[in-house]
C-alpha positions in Angstrom: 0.0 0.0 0.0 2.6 2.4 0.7 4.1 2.1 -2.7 0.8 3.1 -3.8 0.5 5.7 -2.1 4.1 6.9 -3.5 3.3 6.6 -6.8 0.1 8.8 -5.7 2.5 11.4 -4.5 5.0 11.3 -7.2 2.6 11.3 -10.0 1.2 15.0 -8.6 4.5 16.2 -8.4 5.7 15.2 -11.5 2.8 16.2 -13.3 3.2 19.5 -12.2 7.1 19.9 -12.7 6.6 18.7 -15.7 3.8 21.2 -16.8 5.2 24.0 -15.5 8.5 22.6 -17.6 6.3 22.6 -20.5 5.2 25.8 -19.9 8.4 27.9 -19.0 11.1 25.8 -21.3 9.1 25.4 -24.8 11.3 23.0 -27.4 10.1 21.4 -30.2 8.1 18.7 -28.5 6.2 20.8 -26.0 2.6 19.3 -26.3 1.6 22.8 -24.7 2.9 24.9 -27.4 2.0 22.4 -29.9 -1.7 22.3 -29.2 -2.0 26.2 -29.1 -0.3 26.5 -32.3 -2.4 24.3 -34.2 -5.7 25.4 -32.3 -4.6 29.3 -33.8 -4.3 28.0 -37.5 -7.2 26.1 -37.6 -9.5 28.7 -36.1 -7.1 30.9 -38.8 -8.3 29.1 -41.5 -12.1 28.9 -40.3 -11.8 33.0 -40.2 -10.2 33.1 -43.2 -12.4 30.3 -45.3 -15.4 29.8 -43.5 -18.3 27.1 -44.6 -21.0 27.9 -43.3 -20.5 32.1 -43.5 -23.4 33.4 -41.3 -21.5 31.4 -38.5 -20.2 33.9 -36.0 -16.4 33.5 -35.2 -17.0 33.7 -31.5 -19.4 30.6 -32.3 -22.1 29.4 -29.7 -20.5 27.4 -27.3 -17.2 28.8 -27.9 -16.0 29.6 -24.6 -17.6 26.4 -22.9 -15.5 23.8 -25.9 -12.0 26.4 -24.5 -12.3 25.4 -21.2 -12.7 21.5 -22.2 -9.0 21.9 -23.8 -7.9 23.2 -21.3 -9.5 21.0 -18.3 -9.1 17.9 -20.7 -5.4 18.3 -21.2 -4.3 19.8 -18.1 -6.3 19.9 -15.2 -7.7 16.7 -16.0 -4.2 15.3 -15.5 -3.3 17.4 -12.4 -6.3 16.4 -10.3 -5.6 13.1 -10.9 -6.0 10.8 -13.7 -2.3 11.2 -14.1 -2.1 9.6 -10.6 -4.9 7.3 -11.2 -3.4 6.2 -14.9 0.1 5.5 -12.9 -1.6 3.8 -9.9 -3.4 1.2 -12.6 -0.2 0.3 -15.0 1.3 -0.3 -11.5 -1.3 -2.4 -10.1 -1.9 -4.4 -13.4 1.9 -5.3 -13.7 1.4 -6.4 -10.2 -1.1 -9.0 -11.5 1.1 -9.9 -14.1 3.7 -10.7 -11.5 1.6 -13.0 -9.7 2.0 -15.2 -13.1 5.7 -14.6 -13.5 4.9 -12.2 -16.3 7.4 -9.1 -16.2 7.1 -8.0 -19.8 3.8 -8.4 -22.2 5.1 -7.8 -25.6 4.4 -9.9 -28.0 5.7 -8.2 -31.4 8.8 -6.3 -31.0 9.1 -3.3 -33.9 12.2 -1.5 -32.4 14.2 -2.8 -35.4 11.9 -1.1 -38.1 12.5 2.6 -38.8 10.7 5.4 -37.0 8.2 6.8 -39.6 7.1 2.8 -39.7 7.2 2.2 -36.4 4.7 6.0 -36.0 3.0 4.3 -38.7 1.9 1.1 -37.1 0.7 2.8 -33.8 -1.3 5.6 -35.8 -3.2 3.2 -37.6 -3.2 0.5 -34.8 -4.7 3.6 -32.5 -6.9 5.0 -34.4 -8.7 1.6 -35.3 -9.1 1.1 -31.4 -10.4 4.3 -31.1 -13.3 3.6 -33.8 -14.3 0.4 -32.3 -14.6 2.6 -29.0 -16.4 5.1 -30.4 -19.1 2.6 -31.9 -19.9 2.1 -28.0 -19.8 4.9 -27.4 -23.0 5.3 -29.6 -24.5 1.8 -29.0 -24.1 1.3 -25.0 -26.6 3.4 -23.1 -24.4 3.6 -20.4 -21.4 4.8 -22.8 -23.7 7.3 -25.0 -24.8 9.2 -21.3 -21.3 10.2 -21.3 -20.6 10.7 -25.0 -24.0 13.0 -25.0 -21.5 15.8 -24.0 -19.5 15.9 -27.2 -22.7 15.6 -29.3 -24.4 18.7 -27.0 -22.3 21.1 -29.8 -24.9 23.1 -31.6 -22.2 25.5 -33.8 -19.3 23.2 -35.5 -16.2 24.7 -34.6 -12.1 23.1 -34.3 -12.8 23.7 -30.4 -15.8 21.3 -30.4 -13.8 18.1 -30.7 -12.7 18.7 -27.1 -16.1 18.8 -25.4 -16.1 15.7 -24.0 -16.7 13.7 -20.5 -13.3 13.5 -18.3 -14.5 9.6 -18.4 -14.2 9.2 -22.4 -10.4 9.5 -21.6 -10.4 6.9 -19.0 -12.3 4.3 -21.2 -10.5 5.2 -23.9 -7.2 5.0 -22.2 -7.9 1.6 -21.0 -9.1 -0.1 -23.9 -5.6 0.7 -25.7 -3.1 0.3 -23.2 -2.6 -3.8 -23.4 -3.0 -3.9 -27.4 -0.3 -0.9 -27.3 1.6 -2.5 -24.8 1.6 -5.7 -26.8 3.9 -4.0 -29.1 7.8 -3.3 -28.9 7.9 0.1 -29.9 11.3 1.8 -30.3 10.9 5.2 -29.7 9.5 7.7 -27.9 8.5 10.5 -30.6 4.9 9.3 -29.9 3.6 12.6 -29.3 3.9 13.3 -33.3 1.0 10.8 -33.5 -0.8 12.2 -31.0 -0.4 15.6 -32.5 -1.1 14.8 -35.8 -3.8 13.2 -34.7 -5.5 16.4 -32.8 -4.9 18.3 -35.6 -7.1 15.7 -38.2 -9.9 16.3 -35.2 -9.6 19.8 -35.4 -10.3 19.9 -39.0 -13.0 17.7 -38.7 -15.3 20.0 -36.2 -14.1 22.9 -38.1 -16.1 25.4 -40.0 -14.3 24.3 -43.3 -16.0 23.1 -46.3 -13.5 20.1 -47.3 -13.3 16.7 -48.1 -9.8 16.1 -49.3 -11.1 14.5 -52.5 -9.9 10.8 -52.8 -7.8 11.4 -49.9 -11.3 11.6 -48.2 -12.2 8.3 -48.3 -8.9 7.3 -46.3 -8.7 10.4 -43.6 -11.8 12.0 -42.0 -12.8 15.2 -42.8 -15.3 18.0 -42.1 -17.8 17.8 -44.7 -18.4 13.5 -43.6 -18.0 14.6 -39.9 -21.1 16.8 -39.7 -22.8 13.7 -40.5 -21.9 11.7 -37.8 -22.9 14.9 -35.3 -27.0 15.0 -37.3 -29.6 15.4 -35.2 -31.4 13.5 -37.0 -30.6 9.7 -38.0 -31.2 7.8 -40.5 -33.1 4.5 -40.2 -29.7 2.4 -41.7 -27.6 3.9 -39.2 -30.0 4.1 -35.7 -27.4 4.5 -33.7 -25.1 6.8 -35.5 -22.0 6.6 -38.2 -18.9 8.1 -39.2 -17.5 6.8 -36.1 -13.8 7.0 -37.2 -11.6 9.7 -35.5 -8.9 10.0 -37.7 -9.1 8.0 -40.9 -12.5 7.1 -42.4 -11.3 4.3 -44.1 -12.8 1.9 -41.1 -16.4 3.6 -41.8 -16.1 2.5 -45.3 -14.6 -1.1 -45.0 -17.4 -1.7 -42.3 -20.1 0.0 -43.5 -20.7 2.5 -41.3 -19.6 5.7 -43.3 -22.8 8.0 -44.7 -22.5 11.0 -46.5 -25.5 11.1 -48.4 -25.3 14.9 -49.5 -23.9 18.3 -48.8 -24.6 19.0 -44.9 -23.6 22.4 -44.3 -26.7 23.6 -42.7 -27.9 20.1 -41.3 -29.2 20.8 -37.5 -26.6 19.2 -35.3 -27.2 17.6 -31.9 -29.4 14.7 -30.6 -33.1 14.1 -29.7 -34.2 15.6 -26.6 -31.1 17.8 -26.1 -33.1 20.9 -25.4 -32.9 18.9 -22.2 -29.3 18.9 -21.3 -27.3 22.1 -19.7 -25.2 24.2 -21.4 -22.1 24.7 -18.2 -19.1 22.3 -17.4 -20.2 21.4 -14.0 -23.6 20.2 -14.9 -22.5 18.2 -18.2 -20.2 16.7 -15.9 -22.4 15.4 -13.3 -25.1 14.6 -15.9 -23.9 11.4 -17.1 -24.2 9.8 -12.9 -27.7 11.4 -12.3 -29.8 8.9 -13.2 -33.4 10.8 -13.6 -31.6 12.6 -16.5 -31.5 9.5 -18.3 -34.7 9.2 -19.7 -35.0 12.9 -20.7 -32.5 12.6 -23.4 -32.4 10.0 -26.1 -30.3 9.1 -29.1 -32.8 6.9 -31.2 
């Protein structure tokens, strides 16, 4: 228990160091000045090259999305999931121990050259991340939580970080022993990370693209506003366009629907004239269980 409760301790600490570190010494892999770069030319580009034109650029729900970057990406890990991420590795290896297990990989890629070892995991990731997603839509228990990131009215690059603090746990979870299955060699991995927040902030934005043939391999804005409809169509009940990255997954299992242009589609879900439009109450919506049959997805 006491080594527990170390971890606990160091994983605050360290945490903070290392975001004040981020903060006060930026280099060319600080995630802080990373994510703040791209955020500025994507919003850019929405200013410059807007889809929808009678959208304000101070959009509804603006302010509300800014605060989800920054309590997603931060805070989120300086309260403690940081400590409760390092607290679970810990305790699972534990388990392993108990088997004589000390090391769970199963393919080692350390010999195969970065861009194909960045590669792999992007793909790899992002495959995990659709099946997730799919739940998301299709487990009541899942969607109470996802409700949050469909609650965006205006499309906007800040929407795709509206989401429920326990996305990142589930999330988290699911791809940690697939991921940790595989000998990786390096430790660059926050270029697929980034790369990978700036695909999802071109997919809320206010852009009108589809990258052509390219589209039917990477997501994109115009086939994103699809999977955020209101309304649903009776092929795809609980949803589609589930892929977060690449689209290709949509298309090889039949979930992918762009059936026209959707620039003015309504966006949202059935009944959420219902849900509340601050942080602390989207929070707590998802664990009060009389809200649960106010707000439907079918």
């Amino acid at each position: 228990m006491e080594k527990y409760k170390n971890i606990i301790g160091e994983s605050f600490t360290g945490y903070f160091n290392y975001l004040v570190n981020e903060i006060t010494h930026p280099s060319w892999t600080s995630y802080f000045y990373w994510l703040i770069g791209l955020s500025l030319l994507v919003w850019v580009l929405e200013i410059l090259i807007p889809w929808r034109k009678n959208q304000k650029v101070i959009r509804r729900g603006f302010w509300l999305d800014s605060f989800y970057i920054l309590f997603n990406f931060f805070l989120f890990s300086l309260v403690g999931y940081n400590a409760l991420s390092n607290v679970g590795v810990e305790l699972f290896n534990d388990f392993l121990r108990l088997f004589g297990i000390t090391n769970i990989v199963a393919i080692e890629l350390g010999s195969l050259p970065a861009w194909g070892q960045l590669l792999i995991m992007f793909v790899l990731a992002d495959f995990i991340q659709w099946n997730v997603h799919k739940q998301l839509h299709r487990r009541p228990w899942l969607w109470e939580f996802h409700k949050i990131h469909h609650s965006v009215k205006e499309m906007g690059f800040a929407a795709q970080f509206r989401f429920h603090f326990m996305e990142t746990i589930i999330y988290k979870t699911v791809q940690y022993v697939p991921l940790a299955m595989i000998g990786f060699g390096i430790k660059e991995f926050f270029v697929v990370h980034m790369f990978a927040v700036f695909i999802g902030h071109l997919n809320h934005a206010n852009l009108g693209w589809n990258y052509g043939i390219f589209g039917y391999i990477f997501n994109n804005p115009k086939m994103h506003i699809w999977h955020h409809s209101k309304k649903l169509p009776k092929e795809h009940p609980y949803g589609m366009n589930y892929g977060l990255s690449l689209s290709i997954w949509d298309y090889i299992f039949g979930t992918a629907y762009v059936p026209r242009n959707g620039k003015e589609i309504e966006i949202g879900f059935s009944g959420d004239e219902n849900f509340p439009e601050d942080f602390g109450n989207q929070t707590l919506f998802p664990f009060i269980k009389k809200n649960k049959i106010k707000t439907n997805q079918i």
